[in-house]
N, C-alpha and C positions, 0 to 999 in steps of 0.2 A: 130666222132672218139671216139673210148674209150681209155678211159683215160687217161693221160694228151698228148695233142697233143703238138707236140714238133715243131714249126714251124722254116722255114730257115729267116725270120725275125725278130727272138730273139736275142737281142743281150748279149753275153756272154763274159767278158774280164775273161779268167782264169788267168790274172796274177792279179788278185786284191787279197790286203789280207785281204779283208772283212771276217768275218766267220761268221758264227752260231752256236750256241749251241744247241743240241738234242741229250738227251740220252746221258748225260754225253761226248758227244767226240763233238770236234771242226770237224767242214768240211769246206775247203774251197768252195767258187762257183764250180771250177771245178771237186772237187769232187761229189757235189751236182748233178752239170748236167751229168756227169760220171753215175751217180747209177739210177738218172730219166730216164737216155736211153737207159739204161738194161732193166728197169720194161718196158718200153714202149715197145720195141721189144720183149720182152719175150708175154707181153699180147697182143701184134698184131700177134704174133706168134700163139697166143694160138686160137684167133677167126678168122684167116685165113685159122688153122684146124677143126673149128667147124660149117664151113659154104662153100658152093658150092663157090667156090672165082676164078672171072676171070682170064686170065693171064694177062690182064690190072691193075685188082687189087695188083697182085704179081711185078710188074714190077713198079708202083707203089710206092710202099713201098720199094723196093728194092731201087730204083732213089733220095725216101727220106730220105731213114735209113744210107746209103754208104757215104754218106761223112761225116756225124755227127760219124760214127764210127770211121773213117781215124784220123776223128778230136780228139776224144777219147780217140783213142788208142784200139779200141775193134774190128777191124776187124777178128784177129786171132780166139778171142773169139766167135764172131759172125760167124764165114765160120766153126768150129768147131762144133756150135752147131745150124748149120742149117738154121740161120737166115737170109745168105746172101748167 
């Protein structure tokens, strides 16, 4: 996979108020995971355009990216800009 592969066995609690610091601004975990599964989708977007890509491969990604967005919030986002 390129870059970071986001699997359905990571466990994520978004209600923890753990944060981090980076670049001056606090993020929660679920914003953290929120912006990694933009970049993810956006760069599986990008080499799913730049190579001969099954419809197994599309369907695929499609079966893994749709519930992490549901879970998100980023479907709207995602069917907007092609990704789903």
């Amino acid at each position: 996979m390129w870059g970071r592969e986001i699997t359905m066995n990571e466990h994520y609690n978004s209600e923890r108020t753990n944060t981090i610091v980076g670049e001056n601004k606090r993020k929660t975990a679920y914003q953290r995971i929120k912006a990694d599964l933009r970049n993810y989708a956006m760069s599986y977007q990008i080499l799913l355009s730049e190579r001969n890509s099954s419809y197994g491969d599309i369907l695929w990604f499609n079966n893994e990216i749709e519930p992490k967005a549901k879970r998100y919030g980023l479907i709207k986002e995602f069917r907007e800009n092609g990704i789903i």
